[in-house]
Every structure is written in C-alpha cells, then in structure tokens.
KENUMI-903871 format. One record per residue (C-alpha): y, z, x; chain; residue in three letters; residue number from 1. Coordinates in nm, 2 decimals, decimal comma. Layout:
+--------+--------+--------+-------+------+------+
|     yy |     zz |     xx | chain | resn | resi |
+--------+--------+--------+-------+------+------+
|      Y |      Z |      X |     A |  ALA |  NUM |
...
+--------+--------+--------+-------+------+------+
REM end
This chain:
+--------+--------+--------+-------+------+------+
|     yy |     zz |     xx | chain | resn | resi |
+--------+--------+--------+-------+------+------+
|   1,47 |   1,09 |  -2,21 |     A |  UNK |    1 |
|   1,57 |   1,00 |  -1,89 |     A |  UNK |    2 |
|   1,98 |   0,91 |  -1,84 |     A |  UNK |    3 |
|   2,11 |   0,57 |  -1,82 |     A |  UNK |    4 |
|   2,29 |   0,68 |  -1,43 |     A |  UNK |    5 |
|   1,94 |   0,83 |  -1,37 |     A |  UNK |    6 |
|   1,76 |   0,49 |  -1,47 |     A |  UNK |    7 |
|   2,04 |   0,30 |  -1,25 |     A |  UNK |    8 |
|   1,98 |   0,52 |  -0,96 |     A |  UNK |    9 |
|   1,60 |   0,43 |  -0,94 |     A |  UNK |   10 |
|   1,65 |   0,08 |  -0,99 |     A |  UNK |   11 |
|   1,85 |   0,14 |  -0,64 |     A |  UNK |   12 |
|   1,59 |   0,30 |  -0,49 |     A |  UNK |   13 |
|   1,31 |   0,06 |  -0,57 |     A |  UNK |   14 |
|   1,53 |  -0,24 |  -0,36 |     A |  UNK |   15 |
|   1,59 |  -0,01 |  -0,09 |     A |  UNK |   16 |
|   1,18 |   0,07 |  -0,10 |     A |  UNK |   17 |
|   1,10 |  -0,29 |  -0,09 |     A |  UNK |   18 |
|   1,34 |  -0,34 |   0,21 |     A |  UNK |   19 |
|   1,19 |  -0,02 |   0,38 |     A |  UNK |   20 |
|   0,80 |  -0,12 |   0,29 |     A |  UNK |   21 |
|   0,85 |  -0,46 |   0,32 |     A |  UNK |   22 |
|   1,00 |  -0,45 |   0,68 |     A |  UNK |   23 |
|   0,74 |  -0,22 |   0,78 |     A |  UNK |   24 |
|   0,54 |  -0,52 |   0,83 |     A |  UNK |   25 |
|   0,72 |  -0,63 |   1,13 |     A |  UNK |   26 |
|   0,73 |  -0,28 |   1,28 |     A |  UNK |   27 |
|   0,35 |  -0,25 |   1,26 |     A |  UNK |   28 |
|   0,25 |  -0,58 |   1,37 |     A |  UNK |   29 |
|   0,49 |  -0,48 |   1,70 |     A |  UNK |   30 |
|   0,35 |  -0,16 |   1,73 |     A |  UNK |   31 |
|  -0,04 |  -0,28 |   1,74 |     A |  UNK |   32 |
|   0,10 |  -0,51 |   2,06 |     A |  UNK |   33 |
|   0,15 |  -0,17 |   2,24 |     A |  UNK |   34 |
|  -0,13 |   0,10 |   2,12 |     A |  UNK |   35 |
|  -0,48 |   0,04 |   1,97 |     A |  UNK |   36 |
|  -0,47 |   0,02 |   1,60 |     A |  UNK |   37 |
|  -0,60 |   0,29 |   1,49 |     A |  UNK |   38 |
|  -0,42 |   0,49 |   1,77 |     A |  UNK |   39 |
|  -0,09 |   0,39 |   1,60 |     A |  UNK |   40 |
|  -0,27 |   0,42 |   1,27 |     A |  UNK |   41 |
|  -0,35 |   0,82 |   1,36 |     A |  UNK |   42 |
|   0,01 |   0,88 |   1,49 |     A |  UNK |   43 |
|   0,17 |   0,71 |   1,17 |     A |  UNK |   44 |
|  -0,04 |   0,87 |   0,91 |     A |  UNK |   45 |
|   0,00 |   1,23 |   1,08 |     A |  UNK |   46 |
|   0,38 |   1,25 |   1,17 |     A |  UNK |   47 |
|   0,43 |   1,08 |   0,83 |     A |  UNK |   48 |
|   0,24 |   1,34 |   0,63 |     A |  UNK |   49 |
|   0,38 |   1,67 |   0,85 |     A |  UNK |   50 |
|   0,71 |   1,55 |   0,73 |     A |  UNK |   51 |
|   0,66 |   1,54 |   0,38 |     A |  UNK |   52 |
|   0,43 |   1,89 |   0,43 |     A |  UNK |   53 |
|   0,83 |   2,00 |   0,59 |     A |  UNK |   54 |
|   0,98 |   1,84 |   0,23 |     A |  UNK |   55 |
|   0,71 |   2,01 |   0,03 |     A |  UNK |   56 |
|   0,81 |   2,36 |   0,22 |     A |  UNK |   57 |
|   1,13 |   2,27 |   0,19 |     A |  UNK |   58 |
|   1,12 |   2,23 |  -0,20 |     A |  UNK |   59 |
|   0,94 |   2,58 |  -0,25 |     A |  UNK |   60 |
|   0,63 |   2,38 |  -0,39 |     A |  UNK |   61 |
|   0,29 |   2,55 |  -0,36 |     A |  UNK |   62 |
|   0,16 |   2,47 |  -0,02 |     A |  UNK |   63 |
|  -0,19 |   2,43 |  -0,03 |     A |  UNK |   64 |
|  -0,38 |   2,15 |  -0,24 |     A |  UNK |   65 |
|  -0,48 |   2,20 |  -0,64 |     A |  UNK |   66 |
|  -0,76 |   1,99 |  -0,59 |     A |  UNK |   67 |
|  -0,96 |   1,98 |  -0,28 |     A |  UNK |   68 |
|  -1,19 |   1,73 |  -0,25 |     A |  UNK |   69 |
|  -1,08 |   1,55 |  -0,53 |     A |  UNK |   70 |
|  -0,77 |   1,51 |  -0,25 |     A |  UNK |   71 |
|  -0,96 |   1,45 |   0,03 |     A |  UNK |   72 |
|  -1,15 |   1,16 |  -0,12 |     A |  UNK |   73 |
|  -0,83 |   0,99 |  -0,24 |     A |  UNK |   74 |
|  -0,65 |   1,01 |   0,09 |     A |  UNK |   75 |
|  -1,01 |   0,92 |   0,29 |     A |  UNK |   76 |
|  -0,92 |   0,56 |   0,09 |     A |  UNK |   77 |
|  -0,55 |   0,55 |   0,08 |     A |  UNK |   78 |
|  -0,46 |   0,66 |   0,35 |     A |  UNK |   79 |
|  -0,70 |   0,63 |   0,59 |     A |  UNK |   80 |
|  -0,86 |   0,29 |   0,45 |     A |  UNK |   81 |
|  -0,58 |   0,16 |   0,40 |     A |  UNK |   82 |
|  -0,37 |   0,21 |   0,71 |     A |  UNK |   83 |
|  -0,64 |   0,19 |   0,93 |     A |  UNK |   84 |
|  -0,77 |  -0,14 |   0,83 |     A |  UNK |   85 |
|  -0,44 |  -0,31 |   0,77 |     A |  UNK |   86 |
|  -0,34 |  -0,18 |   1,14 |     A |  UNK |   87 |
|  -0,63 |  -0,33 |   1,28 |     A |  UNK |   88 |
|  -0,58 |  -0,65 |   1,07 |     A |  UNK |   89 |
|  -0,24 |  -0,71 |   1,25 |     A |  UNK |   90 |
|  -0,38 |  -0,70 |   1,55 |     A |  UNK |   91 |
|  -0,48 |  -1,07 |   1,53 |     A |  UNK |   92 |
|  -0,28 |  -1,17 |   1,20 |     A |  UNK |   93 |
|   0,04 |  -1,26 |   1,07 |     A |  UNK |   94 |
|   0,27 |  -0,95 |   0,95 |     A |  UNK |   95 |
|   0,35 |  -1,15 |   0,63 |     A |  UNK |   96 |
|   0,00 |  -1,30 |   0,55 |     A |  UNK |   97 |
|  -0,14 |  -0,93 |   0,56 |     A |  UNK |   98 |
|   0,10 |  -0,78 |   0,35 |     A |  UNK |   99 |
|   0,05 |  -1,03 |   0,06 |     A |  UNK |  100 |
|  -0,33 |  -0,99 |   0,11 |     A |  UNK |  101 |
|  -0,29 |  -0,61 |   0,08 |     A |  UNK |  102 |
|  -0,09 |  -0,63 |  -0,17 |     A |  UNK |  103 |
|  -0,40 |  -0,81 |  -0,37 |     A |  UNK |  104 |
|  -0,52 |  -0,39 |  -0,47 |     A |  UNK |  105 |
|  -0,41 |  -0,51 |  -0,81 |     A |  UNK |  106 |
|  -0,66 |  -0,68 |  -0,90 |     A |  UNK |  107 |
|  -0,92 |  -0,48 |  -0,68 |     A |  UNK |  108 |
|  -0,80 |  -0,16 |  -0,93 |     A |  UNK |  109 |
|  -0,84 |  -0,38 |  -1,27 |     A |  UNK |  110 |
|  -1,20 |  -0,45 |  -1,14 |     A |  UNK |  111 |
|  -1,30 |  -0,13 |  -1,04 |     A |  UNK |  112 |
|  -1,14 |   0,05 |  -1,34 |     A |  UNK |  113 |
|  -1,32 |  -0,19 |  -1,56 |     A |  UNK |  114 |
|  -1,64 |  -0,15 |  -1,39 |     A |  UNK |  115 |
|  -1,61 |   0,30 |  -1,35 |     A |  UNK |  116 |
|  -1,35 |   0,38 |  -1,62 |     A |  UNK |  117 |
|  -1,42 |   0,12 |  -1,88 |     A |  UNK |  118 |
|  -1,12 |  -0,02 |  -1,94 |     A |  UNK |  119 |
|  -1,08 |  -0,34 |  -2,09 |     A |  UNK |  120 |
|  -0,94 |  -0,63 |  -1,90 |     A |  UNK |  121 |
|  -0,64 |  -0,74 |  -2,14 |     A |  UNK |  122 |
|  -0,41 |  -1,08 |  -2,22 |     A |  UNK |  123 |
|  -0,24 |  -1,19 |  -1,91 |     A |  UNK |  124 |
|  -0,46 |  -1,01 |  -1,69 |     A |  UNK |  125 |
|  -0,76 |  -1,29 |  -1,68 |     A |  UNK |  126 |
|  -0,53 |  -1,53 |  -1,56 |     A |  UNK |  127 |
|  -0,39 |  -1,32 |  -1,36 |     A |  UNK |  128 |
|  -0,73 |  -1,26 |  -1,20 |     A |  UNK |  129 |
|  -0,81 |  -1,65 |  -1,15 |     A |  UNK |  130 |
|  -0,49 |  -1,68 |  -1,02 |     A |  UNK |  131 |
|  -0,52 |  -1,43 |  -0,71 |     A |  UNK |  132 |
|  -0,91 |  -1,55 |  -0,64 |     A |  UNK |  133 |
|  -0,72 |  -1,93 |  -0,63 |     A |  UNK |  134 |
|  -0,46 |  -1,77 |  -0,39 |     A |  UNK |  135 |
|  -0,70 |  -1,59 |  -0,19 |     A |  UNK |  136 |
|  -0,85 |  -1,94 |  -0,13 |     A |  UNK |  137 |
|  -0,56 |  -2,10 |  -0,01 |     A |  UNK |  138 |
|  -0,52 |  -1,85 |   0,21 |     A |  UNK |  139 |
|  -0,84 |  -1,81 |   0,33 |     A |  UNK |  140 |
|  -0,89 |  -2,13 |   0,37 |     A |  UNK |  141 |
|  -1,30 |  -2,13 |   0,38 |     A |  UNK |  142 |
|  -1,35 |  -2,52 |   0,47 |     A |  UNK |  143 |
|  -1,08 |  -2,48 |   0,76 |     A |  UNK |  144 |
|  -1,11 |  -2,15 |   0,91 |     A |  UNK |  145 |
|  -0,85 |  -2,06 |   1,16 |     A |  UNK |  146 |
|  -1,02 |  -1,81 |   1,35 |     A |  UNK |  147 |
|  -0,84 |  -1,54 |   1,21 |     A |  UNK |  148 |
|  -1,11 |  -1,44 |   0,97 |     A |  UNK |  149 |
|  -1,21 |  -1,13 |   1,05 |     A |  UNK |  150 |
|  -0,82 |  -1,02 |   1,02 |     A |  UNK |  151 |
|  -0,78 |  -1,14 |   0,66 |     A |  UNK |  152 |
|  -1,09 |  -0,97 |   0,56 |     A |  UNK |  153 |
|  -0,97 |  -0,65 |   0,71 |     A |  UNK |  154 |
|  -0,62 |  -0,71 |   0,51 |     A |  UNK |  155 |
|  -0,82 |  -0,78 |   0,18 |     A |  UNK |  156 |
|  -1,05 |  -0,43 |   0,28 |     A |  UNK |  157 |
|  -0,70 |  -0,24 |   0,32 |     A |  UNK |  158 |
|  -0,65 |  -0,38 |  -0,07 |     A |  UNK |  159 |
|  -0,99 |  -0,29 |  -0,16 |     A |  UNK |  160 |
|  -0,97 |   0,06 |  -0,05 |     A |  UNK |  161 |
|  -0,64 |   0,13 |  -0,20 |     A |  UNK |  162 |
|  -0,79 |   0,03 |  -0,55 |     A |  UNK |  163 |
|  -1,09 |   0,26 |  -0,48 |     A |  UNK |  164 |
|  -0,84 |   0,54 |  -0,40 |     A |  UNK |  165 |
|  -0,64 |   0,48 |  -0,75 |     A |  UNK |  166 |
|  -0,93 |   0,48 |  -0,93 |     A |  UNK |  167 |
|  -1,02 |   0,85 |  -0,80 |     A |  UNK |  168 |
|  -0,69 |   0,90 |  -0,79 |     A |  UNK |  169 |
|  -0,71 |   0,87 |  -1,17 |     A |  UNK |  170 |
|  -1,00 |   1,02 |  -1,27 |     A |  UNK |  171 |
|  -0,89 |   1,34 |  -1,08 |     A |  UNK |  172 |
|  -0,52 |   1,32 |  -1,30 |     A |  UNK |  173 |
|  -0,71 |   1,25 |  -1,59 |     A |  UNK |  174 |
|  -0,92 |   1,59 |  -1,52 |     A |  UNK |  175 |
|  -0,58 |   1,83 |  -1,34 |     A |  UNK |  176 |
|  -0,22 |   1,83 |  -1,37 |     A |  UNK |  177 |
|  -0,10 |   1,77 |  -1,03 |     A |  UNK |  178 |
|   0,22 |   1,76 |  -0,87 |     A |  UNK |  179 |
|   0,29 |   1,40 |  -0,71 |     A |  UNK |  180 |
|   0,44 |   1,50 |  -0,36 |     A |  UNK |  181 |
|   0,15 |   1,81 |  -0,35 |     A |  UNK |  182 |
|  -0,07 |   1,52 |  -0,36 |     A |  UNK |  183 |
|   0,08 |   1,27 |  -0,18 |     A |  UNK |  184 |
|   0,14 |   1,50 |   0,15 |     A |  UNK |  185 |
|  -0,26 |   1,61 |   0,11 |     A |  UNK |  186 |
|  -0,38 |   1,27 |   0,07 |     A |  UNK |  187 |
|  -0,17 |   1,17 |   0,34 |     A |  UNK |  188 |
|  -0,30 |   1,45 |   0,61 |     A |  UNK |  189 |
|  -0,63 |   1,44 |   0,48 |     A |  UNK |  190 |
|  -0,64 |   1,01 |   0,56 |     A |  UNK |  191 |
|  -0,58 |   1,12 |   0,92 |     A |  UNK |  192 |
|  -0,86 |   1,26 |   1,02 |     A |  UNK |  193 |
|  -1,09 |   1,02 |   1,02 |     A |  UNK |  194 |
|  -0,81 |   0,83 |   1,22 |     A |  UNK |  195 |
|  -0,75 |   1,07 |   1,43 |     A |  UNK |  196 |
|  -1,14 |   1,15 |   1,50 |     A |  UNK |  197 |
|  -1,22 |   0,74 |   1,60 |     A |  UNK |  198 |
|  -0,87 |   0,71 |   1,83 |     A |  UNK |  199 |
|  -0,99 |   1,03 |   2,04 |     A |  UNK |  200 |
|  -1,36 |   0,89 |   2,04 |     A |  UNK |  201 |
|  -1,34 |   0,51 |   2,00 |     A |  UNK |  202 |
|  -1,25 |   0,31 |   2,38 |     A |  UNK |  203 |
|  -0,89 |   0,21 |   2,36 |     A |  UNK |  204 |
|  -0,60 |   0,11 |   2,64 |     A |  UNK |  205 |
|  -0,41 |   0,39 |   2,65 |     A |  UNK |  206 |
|  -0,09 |   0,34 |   2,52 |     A |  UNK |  207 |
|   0,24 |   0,19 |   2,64 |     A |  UNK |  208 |
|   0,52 |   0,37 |   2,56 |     A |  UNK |  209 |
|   0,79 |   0,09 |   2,51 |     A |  UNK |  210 |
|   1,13 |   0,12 |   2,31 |     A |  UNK |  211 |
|   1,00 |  -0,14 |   2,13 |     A |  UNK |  212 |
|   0,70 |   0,10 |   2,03 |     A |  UNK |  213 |
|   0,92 |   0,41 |   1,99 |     A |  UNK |  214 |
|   1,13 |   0,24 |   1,75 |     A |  UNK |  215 |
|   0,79 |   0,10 |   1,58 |     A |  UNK |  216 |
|   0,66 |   0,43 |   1,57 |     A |  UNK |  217 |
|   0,98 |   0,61 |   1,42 |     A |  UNK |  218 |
|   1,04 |   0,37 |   1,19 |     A |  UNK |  219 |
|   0,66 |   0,38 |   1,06 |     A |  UNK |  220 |
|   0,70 |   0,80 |   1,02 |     A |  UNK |  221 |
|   1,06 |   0,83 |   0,88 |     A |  UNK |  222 |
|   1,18 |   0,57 |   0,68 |     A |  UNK |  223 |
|   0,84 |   0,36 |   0,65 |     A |  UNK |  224 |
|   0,64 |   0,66 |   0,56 |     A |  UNK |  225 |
|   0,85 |   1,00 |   0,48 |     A |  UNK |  226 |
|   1,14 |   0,81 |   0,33 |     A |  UNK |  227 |
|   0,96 |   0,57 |   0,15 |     A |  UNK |  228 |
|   0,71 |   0,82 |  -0,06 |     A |  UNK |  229 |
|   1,00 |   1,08 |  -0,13 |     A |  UNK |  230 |
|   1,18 |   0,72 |  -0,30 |     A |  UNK |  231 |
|   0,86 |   0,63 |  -0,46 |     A |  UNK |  232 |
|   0,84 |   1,00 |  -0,62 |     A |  UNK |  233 |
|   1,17 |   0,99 |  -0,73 |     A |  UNK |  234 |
|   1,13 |   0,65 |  -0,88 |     A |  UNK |  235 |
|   0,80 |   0,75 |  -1,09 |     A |  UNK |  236 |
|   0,98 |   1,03 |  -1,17 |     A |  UNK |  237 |
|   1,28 |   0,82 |  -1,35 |     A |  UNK |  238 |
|   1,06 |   0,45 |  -1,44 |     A |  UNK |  239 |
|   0,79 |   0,41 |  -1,60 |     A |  UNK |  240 |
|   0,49 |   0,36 |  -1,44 |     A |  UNK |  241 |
|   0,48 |  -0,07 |  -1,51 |     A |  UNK |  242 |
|   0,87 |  -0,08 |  -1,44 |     A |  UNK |  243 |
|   0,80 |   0,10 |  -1,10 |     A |  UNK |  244 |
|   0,50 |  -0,16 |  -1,02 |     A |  UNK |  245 |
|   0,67 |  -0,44 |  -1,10 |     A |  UNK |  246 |
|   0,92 |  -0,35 |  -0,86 |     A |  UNK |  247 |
|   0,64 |  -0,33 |  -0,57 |     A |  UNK |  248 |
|   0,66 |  -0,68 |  -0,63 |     A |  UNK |  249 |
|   0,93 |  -0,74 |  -0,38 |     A |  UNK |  250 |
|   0,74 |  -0,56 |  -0,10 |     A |  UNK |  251 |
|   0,53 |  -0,86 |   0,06 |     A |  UNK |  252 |
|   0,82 |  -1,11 |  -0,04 |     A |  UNK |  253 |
|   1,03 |  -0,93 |   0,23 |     A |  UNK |  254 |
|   0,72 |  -0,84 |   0,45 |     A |  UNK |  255 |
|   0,69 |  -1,27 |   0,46 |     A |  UNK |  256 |
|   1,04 |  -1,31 |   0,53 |     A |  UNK |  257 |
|   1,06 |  -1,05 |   0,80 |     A |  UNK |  258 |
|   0,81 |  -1,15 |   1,01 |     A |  UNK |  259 |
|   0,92 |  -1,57 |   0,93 |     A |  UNK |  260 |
|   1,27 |  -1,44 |   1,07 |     A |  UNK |  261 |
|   1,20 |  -1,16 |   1,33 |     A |  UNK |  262 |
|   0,84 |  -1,29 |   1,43 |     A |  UNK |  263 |
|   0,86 |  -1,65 |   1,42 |     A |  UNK |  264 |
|   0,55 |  -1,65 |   1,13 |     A |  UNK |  265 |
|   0,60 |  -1,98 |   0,91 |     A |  UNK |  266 |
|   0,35 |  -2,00 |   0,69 |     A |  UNK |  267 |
|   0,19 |  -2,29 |   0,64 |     A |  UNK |  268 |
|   0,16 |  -2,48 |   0,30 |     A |  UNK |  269 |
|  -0,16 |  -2,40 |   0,21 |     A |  UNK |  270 |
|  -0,11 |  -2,00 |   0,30 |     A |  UNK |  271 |
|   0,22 |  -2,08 |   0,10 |     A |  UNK |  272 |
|   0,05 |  -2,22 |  -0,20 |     A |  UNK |  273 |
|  -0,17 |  -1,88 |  -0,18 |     A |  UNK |  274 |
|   0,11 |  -1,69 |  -0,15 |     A |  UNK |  275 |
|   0,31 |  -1,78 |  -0,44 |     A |  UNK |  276 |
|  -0,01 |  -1,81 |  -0,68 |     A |  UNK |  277 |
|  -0,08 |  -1,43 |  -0,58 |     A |  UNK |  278 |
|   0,31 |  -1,36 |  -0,65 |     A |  UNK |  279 |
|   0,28 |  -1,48 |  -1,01 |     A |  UNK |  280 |
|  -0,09 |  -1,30 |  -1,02 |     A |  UNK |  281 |
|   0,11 |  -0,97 |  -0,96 |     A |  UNK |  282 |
|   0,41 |  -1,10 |  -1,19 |     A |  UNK |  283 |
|   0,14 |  -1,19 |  -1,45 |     A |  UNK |  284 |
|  -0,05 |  -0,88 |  -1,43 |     A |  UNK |  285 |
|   0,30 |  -0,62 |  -1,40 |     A |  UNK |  286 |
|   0,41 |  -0,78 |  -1,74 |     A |  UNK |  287 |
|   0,09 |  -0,69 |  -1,92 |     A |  UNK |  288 |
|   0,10 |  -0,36 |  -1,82 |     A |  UNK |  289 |
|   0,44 |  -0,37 |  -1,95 |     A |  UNK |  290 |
|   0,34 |  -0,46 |  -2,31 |     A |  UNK |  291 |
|   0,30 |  -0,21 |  -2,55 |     A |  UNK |  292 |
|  -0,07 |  -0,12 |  -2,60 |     A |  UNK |  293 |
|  -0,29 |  -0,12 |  -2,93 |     A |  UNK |  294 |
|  -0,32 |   0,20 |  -3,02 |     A |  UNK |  295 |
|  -0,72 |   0,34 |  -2,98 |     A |  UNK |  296 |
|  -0,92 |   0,35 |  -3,28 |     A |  UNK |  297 |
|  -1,08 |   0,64 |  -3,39 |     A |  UNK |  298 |
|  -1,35 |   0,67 |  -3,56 |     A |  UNK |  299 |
+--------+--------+--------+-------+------+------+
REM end
C-alpha cells in the first residue's frame, strides 16, 4: 500500500508535469522558428535521453537494455514518431492546436489494442470515441480548410505513433518484467537515431543559435524531457495507472493557454468547440479506465 504523504506527493508532481509538458508547447513551437524540425527534434531526444542514461548510472540500475528490440521498436514510435512529427507539425501550426491533437493517442491506443490485443472497447469509451472523431472535425475543419492541413495531420500522426508504441510497449511488459526508467532512457536514445540519421542527411538551414533557441533547447532537455520522465516514473510508481492518465489531462489545457498568452494563438470557435469535445473524450475515456473491471471468466 502506498502512504497517504506518498499519494499527496504525486498528486504534486502530476500539476507540476502538466505545467512542465504543457508549456513545452510554446518552447517547441519557438524552437522550430530557429532550427529545422527534426534538427531540434535530434538534439531534444538525445540530450534528453543521455541525461536520464546519467540518472540511471546514477541510481546503480543495470545499464544496458532487458529487451532489445522489443526497445528499439517502442522508442522508433515514441520517441522518434512522436517528436519528430509533432516538431515538424509546429512548424506551420498553432502550439496549442497540436498539443490537443497529440494528445488524441487515446483513442488511437483503444483502437489499435482492440484491433492486436483484443480487448474490448467498454462503457464510456464509445462515446468517448464519437466524441474525439466530432472534435477532430471541428478542428479539422474539412469544408473550410485553412491551409494548415498537412500540420494537423502530422499532429494527429505524432498521436498515432504514440498509440502504436503503447501497444508494443505492452505486449513486450506483458512478455518481461522491465524496469520503467531502464526502458524509458532506451526508448528514448533508441528514438534518436532515426532523427539524428535524416537531420545529418535531410537539406536544412543550418541553425541559428539565438537565446531564444538556447533557452528552447534547455528547457526541451531538462525540465521538458529529463525532469518530466523522472516525475512521470515517480508518479506511476505512487498512482495508479488511470489516476496518473487522468492527470495527463491537464497537459494540452496549459499547452492552449500557453501559447493563447505567450504566442498570441486564440483559437477560434470552431477549433474551440473541437477542443473541449476532445477534453471530455479524454475525461470520458480516463473515468472508464478508472472503473473497476469485470473480473475474466474462466472457463
């Protein structure tokens, strides 16, 4: 049983998370002004994970991965999916309109684990479901495109790709005990490869090394990356699993009004109407995996 304090202090943690993931929004929309996405992308991804492979030393955990390629594939889709395309999506979208279209993987994962894990698609989570396709449309817009198209498709990608990674993610737990921040730093410096490889060999500006994209930059690896996982570890490790999700919740609230304050991005009231139909989609969908399940029958 985990301690009352203990409970407390993760409830803590999960509003300063929000704050730190939720303003990280801003800083990556400024930093794709200055460097090409996936430049920024390969920078973030690999300072990011050497600092958690310095907490892992650190913490006199076992260095090298349990699970190779088991690993690999996970952080090919969480890490590298989705940073890259949600990097590339800010180049020509709002900070706040791609963070509540990332934040759609929800629904992405209850698909994809119906579809390869066969599990059943329960209560609350239909309308759930309807409600984040009738979001996505607000948003989206199709009769009235804005010409920022090709960005929200990247954003909903990002959200695809992290669903895809959970799904592996959870047939390899399913298979292996595995420690959490193990996996998180190999997932994390595996997903930079492929970033790495296609900012060396992709055409880019070079790029400009402003204070406004050092601070971008250090505030993506430290508190945006580093911090961030080390609070989410420590929150798994004292919430349950729903409680913890739930609280991720809060995460493209601030990320819209960051980038409404800092950035200047009102939404309008259509993306607003998609906004707050996805927020209750999420709301919706946290609750049910907060009710108790049936037990399985067996026969």
């Amino acid at each position: 049983m985990v301690k009352e304090s203990a409970r407390k202090s993760a409830v803590v943690a999960l509003l300063v998370l929000a704050l730190l993931w939720g303003y990280n929004w801003v800083q990556m929309k400024v930093a794709v002004q200055y460097a090409s996405p996936f430049t920024f992308a390969a920078l973030r991804i690999t300072l990011g994970g050497l600092c958690l492979l310095a907490a892992l030393a650190w913490l006199r955990k076992p260095i090298l991965p349990k699970e190779f390629w088991g690993t690999f594939w996970i952080g090919l889709l969480q890490s590298a999916g989705v940073y890259g395309f949600a990097s590339w999506a800010l180049v020509s979208g709002g900070a706040g309109k791609t963070a509540v279209l990332v934040y759609t993987m929800p629904f992405w994962t209850l698909l994809f684990a119906w579809m390869f894990l066969q599990e059943r698609i329960r209560g609350f989570q239909w309308l759930a479901i309807g409600l984040s396709i009738a979001g996505l449309l607000f948003i989206l817009e199709p009769l009235h495109p804005k010409g920022t198209i090709a960005s929200q498709a990247l954003a909903i990608l990002a959200g695809v790709s992290w669903a895809g990674g959970a799904v592996v993610n959870k047939k390899l737990r399913q298979r292996v005990e595995l420690d959490l921040l193990s996996l998180t730093t190999w997932q994390t410096l595996f997903g930079a490869i492929p970033l790495v490889l296609v900012a060396l060999f992709v055409p880019a500006e070079p790029i400009e090394w402003s204070g406004a994209f050092v601070f971008a930059l250090a505030y993506n690896v430290i508190p945006g990356t580093a911090i961030a996982m080390l609070l989410w570890l420590y929150i798994l490790n004292r919430l349950p699993a729903g409680a913890a999700g739930l609280g991720t919740l809060l995460n493209p609230v601030v990320g819209v009004l960051a980038a409404w304050t800092q950035l200047g991005e009102r939404p309008g009231l259509a993306e607003t109407v998609g906004m707050v139909l996805i927020a209750i989609a999420l709301m919706l969908n946290s609750v049910q995996v907060l009710k108790p399940q049936p037990p399985v029958r067996r026969s």
